[in-house]
PLY file of the C-alpha trace (Angstrom):
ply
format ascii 1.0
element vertex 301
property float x
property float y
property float z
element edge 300
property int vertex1
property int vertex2
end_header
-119.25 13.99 -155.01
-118.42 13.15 -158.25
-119.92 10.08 -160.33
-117.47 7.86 -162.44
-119.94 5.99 -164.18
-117.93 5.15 -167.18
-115.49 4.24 -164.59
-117.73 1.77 -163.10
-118.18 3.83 -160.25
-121.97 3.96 -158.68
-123.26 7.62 -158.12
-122.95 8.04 -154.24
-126.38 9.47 -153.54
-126.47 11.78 -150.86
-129.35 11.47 -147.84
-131.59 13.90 -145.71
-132.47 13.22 -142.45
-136.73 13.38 -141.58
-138.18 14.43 -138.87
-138.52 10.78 -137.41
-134.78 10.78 -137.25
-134.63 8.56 -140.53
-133.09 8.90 -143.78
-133.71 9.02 -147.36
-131.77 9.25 -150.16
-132.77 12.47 -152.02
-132.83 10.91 -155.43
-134.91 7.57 -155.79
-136.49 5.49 -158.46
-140.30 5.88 -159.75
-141.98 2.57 -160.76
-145.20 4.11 -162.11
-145.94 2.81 -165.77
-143.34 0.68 -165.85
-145.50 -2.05 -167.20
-148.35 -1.81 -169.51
-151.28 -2.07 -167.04
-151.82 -2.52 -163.25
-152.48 -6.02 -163.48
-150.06 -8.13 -161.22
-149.97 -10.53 -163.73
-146.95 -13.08 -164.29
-145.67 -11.01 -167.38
-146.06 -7.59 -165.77
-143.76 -9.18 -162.55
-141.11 -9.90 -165.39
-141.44 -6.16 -166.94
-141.30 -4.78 -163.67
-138.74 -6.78 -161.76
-136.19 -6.10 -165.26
-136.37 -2.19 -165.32
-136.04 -2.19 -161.25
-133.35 -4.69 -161.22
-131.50 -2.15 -164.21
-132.20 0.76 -162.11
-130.44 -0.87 -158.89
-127.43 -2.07 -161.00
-127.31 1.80 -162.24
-127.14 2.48 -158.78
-130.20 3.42 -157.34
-131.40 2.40 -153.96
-134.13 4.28 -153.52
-137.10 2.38 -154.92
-141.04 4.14 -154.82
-144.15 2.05 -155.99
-147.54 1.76 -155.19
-150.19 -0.63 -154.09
-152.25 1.02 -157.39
-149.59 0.56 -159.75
-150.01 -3.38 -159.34
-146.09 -3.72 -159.58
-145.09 -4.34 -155.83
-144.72 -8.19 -156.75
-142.56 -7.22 -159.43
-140.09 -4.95 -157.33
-140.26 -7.44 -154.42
-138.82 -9.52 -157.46
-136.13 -7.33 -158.54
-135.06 -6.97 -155.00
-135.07 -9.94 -154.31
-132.17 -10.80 -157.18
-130.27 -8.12 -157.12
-127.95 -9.61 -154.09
-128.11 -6.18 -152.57
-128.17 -6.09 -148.47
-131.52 -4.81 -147.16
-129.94 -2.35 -145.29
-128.78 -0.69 -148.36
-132.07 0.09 -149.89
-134.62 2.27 -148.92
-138.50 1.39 -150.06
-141.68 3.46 -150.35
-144.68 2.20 -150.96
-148.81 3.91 -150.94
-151.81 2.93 -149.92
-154.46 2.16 -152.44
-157.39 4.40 -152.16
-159.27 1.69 -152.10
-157.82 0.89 -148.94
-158.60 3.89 -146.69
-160.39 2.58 -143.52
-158.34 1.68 -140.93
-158.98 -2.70 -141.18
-157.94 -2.33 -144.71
-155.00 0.29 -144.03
-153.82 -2.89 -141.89
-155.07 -5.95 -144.37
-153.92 -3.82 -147.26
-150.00 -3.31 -145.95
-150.02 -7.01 -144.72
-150.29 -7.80 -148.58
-147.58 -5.00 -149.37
-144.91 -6.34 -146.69
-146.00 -10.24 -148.46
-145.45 -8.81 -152.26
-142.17 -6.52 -151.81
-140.56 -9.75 -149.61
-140.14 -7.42 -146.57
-140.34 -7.77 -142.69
-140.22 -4.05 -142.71
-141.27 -1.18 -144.98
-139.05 2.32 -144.77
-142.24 4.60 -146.03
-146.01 4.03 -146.50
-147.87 7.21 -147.94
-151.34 7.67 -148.23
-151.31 8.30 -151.56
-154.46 10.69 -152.11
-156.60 12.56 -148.77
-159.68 11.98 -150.77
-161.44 14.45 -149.00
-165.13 13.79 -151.03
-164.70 10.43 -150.05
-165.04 8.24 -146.62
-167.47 11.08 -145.61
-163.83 13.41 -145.78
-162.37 10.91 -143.14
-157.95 11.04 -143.92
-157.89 11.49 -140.51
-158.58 7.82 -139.19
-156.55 6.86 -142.55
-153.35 8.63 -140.64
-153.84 7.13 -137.74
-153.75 3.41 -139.18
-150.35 4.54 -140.93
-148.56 6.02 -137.99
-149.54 2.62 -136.11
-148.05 0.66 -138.50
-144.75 2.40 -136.96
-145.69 1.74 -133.67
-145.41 -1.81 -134.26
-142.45 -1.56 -135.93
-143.45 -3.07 -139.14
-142.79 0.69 -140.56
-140.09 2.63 -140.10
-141.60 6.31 -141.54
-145.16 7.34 -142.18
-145.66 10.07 -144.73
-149.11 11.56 -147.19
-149.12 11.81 -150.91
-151.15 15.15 -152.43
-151.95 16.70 -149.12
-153.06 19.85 -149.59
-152.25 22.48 -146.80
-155.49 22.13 -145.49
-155.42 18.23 -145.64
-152.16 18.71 -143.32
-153.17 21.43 -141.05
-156.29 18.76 -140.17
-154.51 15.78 -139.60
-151.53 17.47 -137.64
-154.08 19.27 -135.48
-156.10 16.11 -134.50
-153.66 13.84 -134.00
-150.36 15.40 -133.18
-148.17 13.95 -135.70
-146.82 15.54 -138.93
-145.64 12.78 -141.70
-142.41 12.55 -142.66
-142.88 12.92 -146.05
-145.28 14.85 -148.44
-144.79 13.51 -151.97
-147.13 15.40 -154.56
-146.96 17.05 -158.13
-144.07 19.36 -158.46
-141.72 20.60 -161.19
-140.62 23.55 -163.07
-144.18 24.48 -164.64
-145.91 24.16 -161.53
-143.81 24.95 -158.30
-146.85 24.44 -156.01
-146.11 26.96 -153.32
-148.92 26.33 -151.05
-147.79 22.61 -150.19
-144.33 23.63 -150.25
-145.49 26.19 -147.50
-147.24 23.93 -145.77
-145.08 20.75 -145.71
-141.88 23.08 -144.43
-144.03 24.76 -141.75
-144.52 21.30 -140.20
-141.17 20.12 -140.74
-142.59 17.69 -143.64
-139.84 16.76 -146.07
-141.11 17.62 -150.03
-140.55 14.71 -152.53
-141.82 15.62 -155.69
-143.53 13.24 -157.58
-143.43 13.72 -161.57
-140.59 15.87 -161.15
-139.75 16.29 -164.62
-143.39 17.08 -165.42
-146.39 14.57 -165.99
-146.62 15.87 -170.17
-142.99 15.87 -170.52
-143.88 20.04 -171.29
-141.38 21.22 -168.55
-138.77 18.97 -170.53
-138.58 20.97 -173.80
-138.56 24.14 -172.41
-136.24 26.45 -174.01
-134.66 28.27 -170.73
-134.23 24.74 -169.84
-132.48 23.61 -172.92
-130.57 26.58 -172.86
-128.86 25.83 -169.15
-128.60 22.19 -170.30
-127.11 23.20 -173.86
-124.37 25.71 -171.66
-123.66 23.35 -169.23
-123.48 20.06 -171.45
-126.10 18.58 -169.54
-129.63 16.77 -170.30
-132.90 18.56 -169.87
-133.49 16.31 -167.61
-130.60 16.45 -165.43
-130.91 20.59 -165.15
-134.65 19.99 -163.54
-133.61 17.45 -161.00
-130.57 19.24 -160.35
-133.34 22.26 -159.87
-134.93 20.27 -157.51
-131.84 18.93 -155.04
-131.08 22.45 -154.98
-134.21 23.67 -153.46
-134.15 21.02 -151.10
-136.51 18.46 -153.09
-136.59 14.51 -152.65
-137.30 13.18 -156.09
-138.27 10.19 -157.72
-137.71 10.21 -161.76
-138.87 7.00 -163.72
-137.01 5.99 -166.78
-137.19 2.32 -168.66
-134.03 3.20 -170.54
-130.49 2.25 -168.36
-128.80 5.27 -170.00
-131.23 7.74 -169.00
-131.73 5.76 -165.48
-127.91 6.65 -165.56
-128.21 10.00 -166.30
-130.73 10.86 -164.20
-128.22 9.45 -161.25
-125.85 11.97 -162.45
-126.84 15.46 -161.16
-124.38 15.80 -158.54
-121.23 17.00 -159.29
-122.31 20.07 -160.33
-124.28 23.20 -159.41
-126.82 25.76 -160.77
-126.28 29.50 -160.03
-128.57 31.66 -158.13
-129.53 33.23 -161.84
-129.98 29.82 -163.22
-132.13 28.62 -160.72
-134.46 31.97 -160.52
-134.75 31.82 -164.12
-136.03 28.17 -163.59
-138.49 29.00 -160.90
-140.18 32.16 -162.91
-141.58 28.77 -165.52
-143.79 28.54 -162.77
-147.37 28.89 -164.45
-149.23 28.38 -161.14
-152.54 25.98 -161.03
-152.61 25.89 -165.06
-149.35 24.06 -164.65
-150.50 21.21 -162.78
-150.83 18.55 -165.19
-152.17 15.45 -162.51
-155.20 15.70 -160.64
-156.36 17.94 -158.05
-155.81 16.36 -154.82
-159.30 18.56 -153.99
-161.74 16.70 -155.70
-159.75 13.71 -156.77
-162.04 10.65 -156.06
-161.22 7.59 -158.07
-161.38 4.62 -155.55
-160.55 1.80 -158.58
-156.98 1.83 -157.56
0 1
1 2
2 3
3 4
4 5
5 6
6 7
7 8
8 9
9 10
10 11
11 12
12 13
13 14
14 15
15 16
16 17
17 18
18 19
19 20
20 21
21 22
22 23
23 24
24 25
25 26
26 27
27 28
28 29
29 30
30 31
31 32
32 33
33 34
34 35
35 36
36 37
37 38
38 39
39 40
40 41
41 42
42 43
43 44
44 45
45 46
46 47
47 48
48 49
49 50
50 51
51 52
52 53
53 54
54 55
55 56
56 57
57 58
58 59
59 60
60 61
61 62
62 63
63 64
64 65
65 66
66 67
67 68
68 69
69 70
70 71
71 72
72 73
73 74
74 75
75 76
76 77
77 78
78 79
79 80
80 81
81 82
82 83
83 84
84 85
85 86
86 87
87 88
88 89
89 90
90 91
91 92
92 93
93 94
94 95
95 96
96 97
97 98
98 99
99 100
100 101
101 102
102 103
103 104
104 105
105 106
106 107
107 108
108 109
109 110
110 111
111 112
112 113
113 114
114 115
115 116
116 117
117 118
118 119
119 120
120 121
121 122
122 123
123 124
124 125
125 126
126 127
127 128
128 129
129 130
130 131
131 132
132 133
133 134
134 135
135 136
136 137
137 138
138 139
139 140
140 141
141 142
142 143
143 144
144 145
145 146
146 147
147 148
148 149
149 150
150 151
151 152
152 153
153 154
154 155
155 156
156 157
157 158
158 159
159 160
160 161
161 162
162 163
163 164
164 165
165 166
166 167
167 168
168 169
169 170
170 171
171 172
172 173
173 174
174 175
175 176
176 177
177 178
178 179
179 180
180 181
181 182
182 183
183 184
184 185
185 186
186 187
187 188
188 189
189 190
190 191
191 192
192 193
193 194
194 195
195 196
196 197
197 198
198 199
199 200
200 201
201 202
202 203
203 204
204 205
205 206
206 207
207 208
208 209
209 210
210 211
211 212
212 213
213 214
214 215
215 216
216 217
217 218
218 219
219 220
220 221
221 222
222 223
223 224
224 225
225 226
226 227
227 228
228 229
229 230
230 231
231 232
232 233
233 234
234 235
235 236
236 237
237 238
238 239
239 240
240 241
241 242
242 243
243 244
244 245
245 246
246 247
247 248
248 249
249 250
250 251
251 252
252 253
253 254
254 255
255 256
256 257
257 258
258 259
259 260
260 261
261 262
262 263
263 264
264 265
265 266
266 267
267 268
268 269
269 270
270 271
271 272
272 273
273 274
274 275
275 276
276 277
277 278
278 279
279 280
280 281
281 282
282 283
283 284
284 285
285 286
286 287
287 288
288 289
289 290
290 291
291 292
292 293
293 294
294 295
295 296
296 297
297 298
298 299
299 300
C-alpha cells in the first residue's frame, strides 16, 4: 500500500481480524483532550465534532472516545456530517468508571448508542478493572459488556488496562476473553506482562498513548535518528514500531497535517535492527507515564 495524499488519495488502512471474527482497522483516531474539559457542553460538541470531522476527511475511519472524555455527543456530531456510510467506520467507545455495575453498564451504553447517533456500537471497553473498587467486582462489569453483544446492540466486547491478573480472572469465571485489550504502551514502556497476557488469550493489543503520554518517547534520539535516515516524523517511526509488532493504535492529533501524517506509516518498513534498537528504550515500570491500572480508583469519570 502506498498513500497518495498529495494526490488526493486516502491512506487505505489495513484491518486485523479479532477473535469474534470482526475487524478493526489497525490504525484509528484518539479523541481524548480534544476539547478543553469533559463537559458535554454546546461549545465542546463544536470543538469535538471539527477535529473528528478533519480526521475522517484525512481518512480515518477508525474513531475511539470515551463516555469520560464527555465528547461522544461531539463525535456522534462529526459522524453524523461527514456523509460517510456506517458501514465504513468502525467506533469504540468505554465505559465510565462510574458506570461499573451491571444496571448502569446497561443505562450507561443506552446514553452512548443515543449520543454517538448509533443503532449499533463496534467496541465497548471497560476502560479501567478498578480492582479497589466495587469490592474488586470487574467480573459482573464483563458480563454486562459481553451481553450487550448478545443482544446485538454490540458487535465486540473488549477491557481497557487489564492487567494479566485482571484477565486471567475474568476469562476463568466466565469463559470469554475480550476482543480487545487497549492499555498504555509505547517505546519507553513496552509493557510485557499485558502483552503476554492479552496474546495468550488471543486478545488483540491496541495501545493507547502510543506515542507516549509526556511526549518523552517522541524526542528520543534513536528515534530521531531512524526518522532523520528514513525522512520520516518521530512520530511516524513509533507507530510504524507499533504495526510492526502487531499493535492496534489510536494516535490523537488536532492538527490535519499531523492527523495526515500519522495516516502515513504504511508504505514503508523498519528493519529487524531498527526495530530492536526501538524496543531496548524500554525502561520497564519507570516508563509508564499513566496510571497504574493496580490501584487506579478515580470513579469522577
Amino acid at each position: 500500500m502506498h498513500p497518495a495524499h498529495d494526490s488526493g488519495q486516502k491512506a487505505t488502512i489495513p484491518k486485523i481480524t479479532l477473535n469474534d471474527g470482526t475487524a478493526i482497522p489497525r490504525l484509528g483516531f484518539g479523541t481524548l483532550h480534544v476539547q478543553p474539559d469533559r463537559e458535554s457542553s454546546p461549545a465542546n460538541v463544536e470543538t469535538t465534532a471539527s477535529v473528528v470531522g478533519i480526521a475522517l476527511e484525512a481518512g480515518y475511519r477508525h474513531i475511539d472516545t470515551a463516555q469520560a472524555y464527555g465528547n461522544e455527543s461531539g463525535v456522534g456530531r462529526a459522524i453524523a456530517t461527514s456523509g460517510i456510510q456506517r458501514e465504513e467506520l468502525y467506533i469504540t467507545s468505554k465505559l465510565a468508571n462510574r458506570n461499573h455495575r451491571p444496571d448502569d453498564v446497561r443505562r450507561s451504553f443506552d446514553q452512548t448508542l443515543e449520543d454517538l447517533g448509533l443503532d449499533q456500537l463496534d467496541l465497548f471497553l471497560v476502560h479501567w478493572p478498578l480492582p479497589t473498587q466495587y469490592d474488586g467486582d470487574y467480573v459482573s462489569t464483563w458480563k454486562a459488556i459481553t451481553g450487550l453483544v448478545a443482544e446485538g446492540r454490540l458487535r465486540s466486547a473488549g477491557v481497557s488496562n487489564f492487567q494479566p491478573e485482571h484477565l486471567e480472572r475474568i476469562v476463568a469465571e466466565t469463559g470469554i476473553a475480550p476482543a480487545v485489550n487497549q492499555f498504555e504502551l509505547h517505546p519507553y514502556f513496552t509493557n510485557h506482562a499485558a502483552c503476554a497476557a492479552s496474546t495468550r488469550h488471543g486478545i488483540a493489543i491496541e495501545a493507547h498513548s502510543p506515542l507516549g503520554h509526556d511526549g518523552k518517547p517522541l524526542a528520543d534520539e534513536t528515534i530521531a535518528g531512524i526518522a532523520a535516515a528514513r525522512q520520516k516524523t518521530n512520530a511516524q517511526i513509533i507507530l510504524r514500531w507499533h504495526i510492526q509488532h502487531g499493535h492496534i493504535v489510536i494516535p490523537k492529533s488536532s492538527r490535519p497535517e499531523r492527523m495526515r501524517e500519522n495516516l502515513d506509516v504504511f508504505d514503508f518498513e523498519l528493519s529487524a535492527e531498527e526495530i530492536a534498537s526501538i524496543d531496548a528504550l524500554d525502561k520497564g515500570a519507570s516508563g509508564r507515564s499513566g496510571p497504574n491500572p493496580d490501584t487506579f480508583d478515580n470513579l469522577r469519570f
